[in-house]
C-alpha positions as CSV (number, residue, x, y, z in Angstrom):
1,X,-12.1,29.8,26.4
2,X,-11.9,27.2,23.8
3,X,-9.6,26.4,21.9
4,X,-9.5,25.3,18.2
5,X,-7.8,24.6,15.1
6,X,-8.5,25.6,11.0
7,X,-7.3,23.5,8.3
8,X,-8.0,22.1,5.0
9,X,-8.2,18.2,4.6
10,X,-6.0,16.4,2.7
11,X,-7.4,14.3,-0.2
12,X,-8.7,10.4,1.1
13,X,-5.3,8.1,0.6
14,X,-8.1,5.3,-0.7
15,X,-10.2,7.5,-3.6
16,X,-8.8,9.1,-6.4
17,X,-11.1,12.5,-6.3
18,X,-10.4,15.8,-5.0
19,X,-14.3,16.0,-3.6
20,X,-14.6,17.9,-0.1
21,X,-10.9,19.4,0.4
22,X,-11.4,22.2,-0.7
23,X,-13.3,23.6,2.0
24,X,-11.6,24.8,6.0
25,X,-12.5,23.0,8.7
26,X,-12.7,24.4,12.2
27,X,-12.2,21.5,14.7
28,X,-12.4,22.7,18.5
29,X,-9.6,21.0,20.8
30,X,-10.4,18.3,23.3
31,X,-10.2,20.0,26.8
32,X,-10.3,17.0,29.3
33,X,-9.8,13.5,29.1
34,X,-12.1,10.8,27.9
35,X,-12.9,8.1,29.8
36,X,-13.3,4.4,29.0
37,X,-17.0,3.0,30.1
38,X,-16.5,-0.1,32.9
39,X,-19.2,-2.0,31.6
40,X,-18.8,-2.1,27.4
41,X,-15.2,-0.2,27.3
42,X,-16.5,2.0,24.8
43,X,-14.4,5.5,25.3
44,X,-16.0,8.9,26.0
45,X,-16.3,11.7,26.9
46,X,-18.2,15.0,28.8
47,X,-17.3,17.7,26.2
48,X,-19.2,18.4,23.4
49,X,-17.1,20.5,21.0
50,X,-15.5,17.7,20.4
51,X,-18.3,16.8,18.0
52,X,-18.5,19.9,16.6
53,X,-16.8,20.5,12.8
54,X,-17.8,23.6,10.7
55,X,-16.9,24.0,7.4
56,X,-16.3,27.0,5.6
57,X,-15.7,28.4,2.0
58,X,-12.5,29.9,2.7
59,X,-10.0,30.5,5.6
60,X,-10.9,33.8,5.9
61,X,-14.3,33.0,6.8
62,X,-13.1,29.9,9.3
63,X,-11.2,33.3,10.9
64,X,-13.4,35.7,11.2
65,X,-15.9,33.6,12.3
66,X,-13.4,32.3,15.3
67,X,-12.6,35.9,16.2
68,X,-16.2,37.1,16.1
69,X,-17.3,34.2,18.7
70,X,-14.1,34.4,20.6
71,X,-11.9,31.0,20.3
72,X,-8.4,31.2,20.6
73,X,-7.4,29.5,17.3
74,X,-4.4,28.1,15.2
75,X,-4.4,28.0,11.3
76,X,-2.5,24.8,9.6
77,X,-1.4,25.6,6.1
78,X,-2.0,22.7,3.5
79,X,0.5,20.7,2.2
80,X,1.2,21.2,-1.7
81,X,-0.3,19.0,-3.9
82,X,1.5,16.7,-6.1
83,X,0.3,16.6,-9.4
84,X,1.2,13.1,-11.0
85,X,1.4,12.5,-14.8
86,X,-1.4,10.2,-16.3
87,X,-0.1,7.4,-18.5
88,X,-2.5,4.7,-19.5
89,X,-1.2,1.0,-20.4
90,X,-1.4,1.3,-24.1
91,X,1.7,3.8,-23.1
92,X,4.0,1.4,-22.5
93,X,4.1,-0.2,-26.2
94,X,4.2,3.1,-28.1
95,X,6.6,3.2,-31.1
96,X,8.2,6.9,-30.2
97,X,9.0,5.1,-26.5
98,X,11.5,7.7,-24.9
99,X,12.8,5.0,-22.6
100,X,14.2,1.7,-23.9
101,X,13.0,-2.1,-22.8
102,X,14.2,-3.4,-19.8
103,X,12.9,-6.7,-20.6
C-alpha cells in the first residue's frame, strides 16, 4: 500500500509572488532505495510514484481523493504567513518620520 503525504507549498525564498501555493500537493513516499548508476553516477531509481505530484484545489479534495484510491496518507498543515509592511525609499526622508536619524 502506498504511502503519501498532502501539503501546501511554501512561497519560492527567491520571487516575491504568492503564484502556485495555494493549491495541495499529494507527493507519494519513496518506498526503496535509489541507486547510483556505475557508469555516469547519476542516481535512480525503480519506483515510479516517486514522479508522481497531483495538485488539488483544496485539502479536502487531496483527501478524499487518497481515501477513495486507498493510500495511507499524512496531512502537513502550512505554516502561517508573515505579512511584512511595504515601505518604499522615499519613506525614509518623510517630514512626519516617527523614528529619529541615526546618522
Amino acid at each position: 500500500m502506498p504511502s503519501a503525504r498532502i501539503y501546501q507549498p511554501s512561497k519560492e525564498a527567491s520571487q516575491s509572488g504568492l503564484a502556485r501555493t495555494k493549491v495541495w500537493i499529494l507527493e507519494f513516499d519513496q518506498t526503496g532505495p535509489r541507486e547510483t548508476d556505475p557508469l555516469m553516477g547519476w542516481t535512480g531509481s525503480g519506483d515510479m510514484l516517486q514522479q508522481v505530484r497531483l495538485e488539488f484545489e483544496t485539502r479536502e479534495e487531496a483527501v478524499a481523493y487518497a481515501t477513495r484510491a486507498g493510500i495511507s496518507y499524512r496531512v502537513e498543515e502550512p505554516h502561517k504567513t508573515v505579512v511584512r509592511k511595504g515601505l518604499s525609499y522615499s519613506d525614509n526622508f518623510k517630514f512626519n518620520r516617527t523614528a529619529p536619524w541615526t546618522h
